[in-house]
C-alpha positions, 0 to 999 in steps of 0.5 A, spaced: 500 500 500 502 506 497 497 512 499 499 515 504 492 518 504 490 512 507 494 512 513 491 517 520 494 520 526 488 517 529 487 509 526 494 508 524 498 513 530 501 517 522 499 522 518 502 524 512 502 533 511 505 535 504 508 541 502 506 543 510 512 547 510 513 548 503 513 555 503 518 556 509 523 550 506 529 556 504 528 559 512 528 553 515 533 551 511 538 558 512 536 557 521 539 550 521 544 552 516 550 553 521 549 546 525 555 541 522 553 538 515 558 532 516 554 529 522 549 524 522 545 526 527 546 534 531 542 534 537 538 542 537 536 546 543 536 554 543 536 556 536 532 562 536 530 562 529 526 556 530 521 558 535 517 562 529 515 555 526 515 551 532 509 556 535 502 554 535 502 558 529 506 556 525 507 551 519 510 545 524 508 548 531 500 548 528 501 541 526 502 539 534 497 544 536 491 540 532 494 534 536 495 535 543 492 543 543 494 549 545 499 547 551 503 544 545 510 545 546 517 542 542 521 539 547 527 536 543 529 537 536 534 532 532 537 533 525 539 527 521 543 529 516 544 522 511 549 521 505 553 517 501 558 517 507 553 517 513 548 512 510 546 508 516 542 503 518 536 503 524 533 497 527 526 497 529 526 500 535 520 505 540 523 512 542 524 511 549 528 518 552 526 524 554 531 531 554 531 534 560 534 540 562 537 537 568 537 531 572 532 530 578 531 525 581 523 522 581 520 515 582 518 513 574 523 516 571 529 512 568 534 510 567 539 516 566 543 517 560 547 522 556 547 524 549 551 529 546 552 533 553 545 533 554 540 529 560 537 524 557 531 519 562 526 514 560 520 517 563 514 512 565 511 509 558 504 513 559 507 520 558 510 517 552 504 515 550 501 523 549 507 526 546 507 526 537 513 527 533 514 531 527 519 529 521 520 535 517 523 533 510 528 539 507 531 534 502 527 528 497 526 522 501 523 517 495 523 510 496 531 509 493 534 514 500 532 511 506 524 513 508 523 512 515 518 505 516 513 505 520 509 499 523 501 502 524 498 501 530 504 499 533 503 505 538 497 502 541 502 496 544 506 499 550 512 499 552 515 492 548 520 487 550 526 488 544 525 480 544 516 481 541 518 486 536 519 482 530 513 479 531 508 485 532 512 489 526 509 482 522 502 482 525 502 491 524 505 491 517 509 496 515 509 502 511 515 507 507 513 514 509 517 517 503 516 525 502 518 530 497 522 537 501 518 541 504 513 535 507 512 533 514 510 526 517 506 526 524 507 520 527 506 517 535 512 517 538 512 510 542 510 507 534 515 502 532 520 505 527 527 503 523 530 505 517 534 502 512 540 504 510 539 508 503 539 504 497 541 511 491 544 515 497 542 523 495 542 528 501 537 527 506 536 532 511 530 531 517 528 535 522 526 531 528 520 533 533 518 531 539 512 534 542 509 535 549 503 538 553 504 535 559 509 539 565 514 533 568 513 532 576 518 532 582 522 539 579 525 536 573 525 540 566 524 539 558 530 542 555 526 544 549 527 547 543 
């Protein structure tokens, strides 16, 4: 099945928004043209320039906001940056981390990691559960230059044990979420996702969002975007 019109946030845990930044690519493109071009992933957090489109009004933020409402907010933001020479592959896996501006304490929270100098903790799986991603696409990601994959309705299935998940992506079924530039895929964050590595390597830069309504407990703090 090659329609992504047939696939729902609300059905299939993701949605697909053509040309949804389309008119904003060339500014989005100059805010994160300063990050390094050579690496396969650069965490973000305090780029100013990014906060027009992130806001409840803008072309990715108002995305967010149709989901989880007005209290939407970014909390972590990624760019891949995939190559002839960063062409790698991603086994299917949940996001399960969330970044913080510090470590605190709090019953439910954890284990503790840190990733490119910044807090990482795994929170309890139902906050996970109300949080979406967005994949903002700078470059062409046909068929041939590594799609994110997904697994529908995976999200619905918990926290899954590494050793069931070949077995719930066979039952789901998958689908290649290919995009032109300027496309944005919404997907649940705890949904079953891998990449393979690209077949006709060509420049594929993707914005990773992670999106939130909720306040953290007991003091702790997204790092946000």
């Amino acid at each position: 099945m090659s329609d992504h019109s047939l696939l729902t946030y609300r059905d299939d845990g993701a949605q697909h928004h053509p040309g949804a930044v389309a008119h904003d690519l060339d500014a989005l493109r100059a805010v994160l043209g300063h990050l390094p071009q050579g690496e396969a992933g650069v965490r973000i957090s305090g780029i100013a320039g990014l906060r027009t489109f992130l806001a409840g009004g803008g072309a990715i933020g108002s995305i967010a906001a149709d989901i989880l409402g007005p209290s939407a907010r970014a909390v972590r933001a990624i760019l891949f940056n995939k190559t002839a020479e960063t062409n790698w592959s991603l086994a299917w896996h949940q996001d399960r981390t969330i970044c913080v501006r510090r470590r605190v304490d709090v019953e439910g929270f954890g284990p503790w990691t840190v990733k490119a100098g910044l807090c990482h903790v795994a929170p309890p799986f139902d906050l996970l559960a109300r949080m979406i991603t967005l994949r903002v696409h700078l470059d062409d990601t046909p068929a041939t230059n590594a799609p994110l994959l997904i697994a529908p309705g995976s999200h619905r299935r918990g926290r899954i044990p590494v050793n069931a998940i070949d077995g719930i992506v066979r039952d789901c079924g998958t689908r290649a979420c290919t995009a032109a530039a300027g496309d944005v895929w919404l997907y649940a964050t705890p949904i079953l996702h891998a990449s393979e590595a690209a077949s006709v390597p060509t420049h594929r830069r993707v914005l990773q969002l992670d999106f939130a309504a909720d306040d953290l407990p007991g003091g702790l703090e997204w790092l946000g975007v």
